[in-house]
N, C-alpha and C positions, 0 to 999 in steps of 0.2 A: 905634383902641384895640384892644386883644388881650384878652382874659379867659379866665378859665381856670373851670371849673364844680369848681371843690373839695370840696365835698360836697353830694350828694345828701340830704335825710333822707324815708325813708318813712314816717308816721304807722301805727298798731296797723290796719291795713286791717278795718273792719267789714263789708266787704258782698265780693263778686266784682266790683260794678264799683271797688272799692274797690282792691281787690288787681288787677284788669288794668291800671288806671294806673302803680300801682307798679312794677310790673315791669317796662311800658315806659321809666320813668324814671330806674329805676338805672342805666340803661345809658351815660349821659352824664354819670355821676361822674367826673373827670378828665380831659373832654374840653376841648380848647384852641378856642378860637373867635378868629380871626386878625383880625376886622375888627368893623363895628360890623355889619354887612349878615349876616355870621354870628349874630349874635345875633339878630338879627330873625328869622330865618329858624329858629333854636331856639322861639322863640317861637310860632312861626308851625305850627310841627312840633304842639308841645305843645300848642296853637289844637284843630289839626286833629284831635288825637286823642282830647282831652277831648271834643269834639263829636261823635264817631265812638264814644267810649265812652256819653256821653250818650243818644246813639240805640240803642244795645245795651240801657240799661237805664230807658226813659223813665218807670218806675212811681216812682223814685229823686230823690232831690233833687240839681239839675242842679250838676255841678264846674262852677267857671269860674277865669279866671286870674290875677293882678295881679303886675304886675311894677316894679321897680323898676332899672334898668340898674346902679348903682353896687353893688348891693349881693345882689340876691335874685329870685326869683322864686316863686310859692307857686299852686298847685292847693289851691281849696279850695271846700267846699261852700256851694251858692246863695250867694257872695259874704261868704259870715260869716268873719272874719280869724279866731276863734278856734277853728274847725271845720278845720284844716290836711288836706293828705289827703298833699301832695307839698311839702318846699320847696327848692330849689336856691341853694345859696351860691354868689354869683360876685363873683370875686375880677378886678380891674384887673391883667394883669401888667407891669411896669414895665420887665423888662428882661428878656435872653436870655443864656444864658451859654453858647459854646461853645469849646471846649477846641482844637479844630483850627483853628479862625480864629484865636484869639489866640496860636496860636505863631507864625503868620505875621505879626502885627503888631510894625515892627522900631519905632515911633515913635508916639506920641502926642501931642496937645496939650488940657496941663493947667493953667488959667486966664491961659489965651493965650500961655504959650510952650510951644512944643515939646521933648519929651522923648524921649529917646533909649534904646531898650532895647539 
């Protein structure tokens, strides 16, 4: 599958560990993720940095992450869904449109017969 990160949303940031998540996560607002191994590895980024901010501010109540693949991803604190800090919309992308391929296409086939451009 392919997905796209369509929107990032950053929560009112309360703290600086608050606000260094942030920052690192707008960064991936409209990025394309080409497989599913991509997403994991978004994942996995996000893993490593929560834990890495974590350790910057251990006095703090610890971010952790849940994710949902069809639909979301969400940094939020000690595990409470209503405490958001980060959430990522991710969108399935279904199809590709390019403009210089399909002027090369002289023919198609549209429910099993072939069509002629």
């Amino acid at each position: 599958m392919i997905y796209l990160v369509e929107r990032v949303e950053t929560m009112a940031p309360v703290n600086n560990k608050a606000k260094d998540i942030c920052k690192f996560c707008r960064d991936y607002k409209g990025c394309l993720l080409t497989s599913d191994k991509d997403f994991d590895d978004l994942v996995k980024t996000i893993k490593s940095v929560v834990r890495h901010v974590n350790g910057l501010y251990p006095k703090t109540k610890p971010f952790t992450i849940t994710t949902n693949r069809m639909s979301c991803i969400h940094v939020v604190v000690n595990g409470n869904s209503d405490q958001q800090v980060v959430r990522f919309y991710i969108t399935t992308v279904t199809g590709v449109y390019n403009d210089s391929i399909n002027k090369k296409i002289s023919h198609f086939v549209m429910n099993g017969k072939e069509v002629q451009l």
